[in-house]
C-alpha positions as CSV (number, residue, x, y, z in Angstrom):
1,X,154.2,48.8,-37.2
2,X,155.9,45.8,-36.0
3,X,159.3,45.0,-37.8
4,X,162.2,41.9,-37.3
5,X,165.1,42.8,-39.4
6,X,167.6,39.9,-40.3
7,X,171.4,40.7,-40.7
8,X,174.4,38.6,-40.9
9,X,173.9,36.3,-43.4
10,X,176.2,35.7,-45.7
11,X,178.9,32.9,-47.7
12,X,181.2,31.2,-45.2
13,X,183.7,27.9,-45.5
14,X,183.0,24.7,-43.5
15,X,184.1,25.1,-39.7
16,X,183.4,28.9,-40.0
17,X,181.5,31.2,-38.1
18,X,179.0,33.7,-38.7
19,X,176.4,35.9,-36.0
20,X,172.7,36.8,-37.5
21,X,171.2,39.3,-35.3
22,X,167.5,40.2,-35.5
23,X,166.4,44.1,-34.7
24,X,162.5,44.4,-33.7
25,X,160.5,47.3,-33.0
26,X,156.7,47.5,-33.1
27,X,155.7,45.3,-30.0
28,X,156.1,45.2,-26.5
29,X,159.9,43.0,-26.3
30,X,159.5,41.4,-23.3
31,X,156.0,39.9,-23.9
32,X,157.6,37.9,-26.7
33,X,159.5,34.6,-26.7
34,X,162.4,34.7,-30.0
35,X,163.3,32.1,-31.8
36,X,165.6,31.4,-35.1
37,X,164.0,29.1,-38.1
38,X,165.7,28.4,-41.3
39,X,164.7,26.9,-44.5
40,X,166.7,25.2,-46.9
41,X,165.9,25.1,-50.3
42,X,162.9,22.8,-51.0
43,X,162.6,21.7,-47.9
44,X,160.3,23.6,-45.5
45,X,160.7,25.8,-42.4
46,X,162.3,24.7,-39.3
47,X,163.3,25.5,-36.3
48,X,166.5,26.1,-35.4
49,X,166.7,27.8,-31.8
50,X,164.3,29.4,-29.4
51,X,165.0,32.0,-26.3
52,X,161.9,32.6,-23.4
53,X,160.8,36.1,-22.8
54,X,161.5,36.0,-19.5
55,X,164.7,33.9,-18.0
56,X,166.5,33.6,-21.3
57,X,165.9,29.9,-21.1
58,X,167.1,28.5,-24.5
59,X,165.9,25.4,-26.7
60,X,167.8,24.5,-29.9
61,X,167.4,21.4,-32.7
62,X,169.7,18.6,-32.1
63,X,171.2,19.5,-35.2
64,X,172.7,22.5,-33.8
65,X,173.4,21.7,-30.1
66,X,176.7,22.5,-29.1
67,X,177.6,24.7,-32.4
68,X,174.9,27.2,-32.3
69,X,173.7,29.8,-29.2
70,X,170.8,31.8,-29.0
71,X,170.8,35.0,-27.1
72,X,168.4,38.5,-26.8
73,X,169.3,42.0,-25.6
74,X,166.4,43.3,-23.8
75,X,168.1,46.4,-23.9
76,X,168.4,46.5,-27.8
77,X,165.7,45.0,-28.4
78,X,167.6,42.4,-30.8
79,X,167.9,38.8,-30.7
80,X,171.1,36.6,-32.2
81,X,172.3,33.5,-33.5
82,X,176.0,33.1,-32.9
83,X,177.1,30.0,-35.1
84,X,180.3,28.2,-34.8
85,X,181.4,25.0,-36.7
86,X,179.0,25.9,-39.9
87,X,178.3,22.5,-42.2
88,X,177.2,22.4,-45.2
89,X,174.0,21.3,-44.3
90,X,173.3,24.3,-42.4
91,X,173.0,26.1,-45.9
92,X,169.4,28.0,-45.7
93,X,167.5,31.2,-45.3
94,X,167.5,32.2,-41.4
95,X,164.1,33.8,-40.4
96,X,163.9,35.9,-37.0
97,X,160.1,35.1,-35.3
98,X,158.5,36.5,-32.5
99,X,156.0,34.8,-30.4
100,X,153.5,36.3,-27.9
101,X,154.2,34.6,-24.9
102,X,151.8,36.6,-22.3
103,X,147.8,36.8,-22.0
104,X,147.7,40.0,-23.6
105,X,149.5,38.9,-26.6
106,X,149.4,35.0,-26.6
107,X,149.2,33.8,-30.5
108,X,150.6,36.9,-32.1
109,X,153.1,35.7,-34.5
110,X,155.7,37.7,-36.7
111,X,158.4,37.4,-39.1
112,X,161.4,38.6,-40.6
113,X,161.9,38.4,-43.8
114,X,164.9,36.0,-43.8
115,X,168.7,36.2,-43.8
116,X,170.4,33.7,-46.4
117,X,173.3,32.2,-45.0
118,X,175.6,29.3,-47.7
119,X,178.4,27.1,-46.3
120,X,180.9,26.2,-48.7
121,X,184.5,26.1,-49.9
């Protein structure tokens, strides 16, 4: 049964910090590329940051460049979004996904179920 479990969220002030990580289990880790969304209320889903399966290459919205890093444990099997300089604006619910990245698995798609995370005094 696959499973991507969120933790971290949480309340922090502007110019705060706060690390989600994302636990999986259930598929083969290194077939998948990870990547951090986040949706904030009535708005829809976005995404936020993504990590390769192999390389650890890294892509991340404008909005977050320079404040935000992705990162993955192979080991752990975890990924993580380490981010510094919160705004306001970054007030959503952060979803962990998983994307099949190799022949065997190429369009398999899973989710967390989400992390909230508010930024404000």
């Amino acid at each position: 049964q696959v499973q991507l479990v969120e933790s971290g969220g949480g309340l922090v002030q502007p110019g705060g910090t706060l690390r989600l990580s994302c636990e999986a289990s259930g598929f083969t880790w290194d077939h998948y590329a990870m990547s951090w969304y986040r949706q904030a209320p009535g708005e829809g889903r976005k995404l936020v940051a993504t990590i390769t399966h192999i390389g650890g290459s890294t892509n991340y919205d404008d909005s977050v460049k320079g404040r935000f890093t992705i990162s993955r444990d192979d080991d752990k099997n975890a990924a993580y979004l380490q981010m510094n300089m919160l705004k306001p604006e970054d007030t959503a619910v952060y979803y962990c996904n998983a994307k099949g990245r190799l022949p065997a698995v190429y369009g398999m798609d899973y989710w967390g179920k989400g992390t909230p995370v508010t930024v404000s005094l």
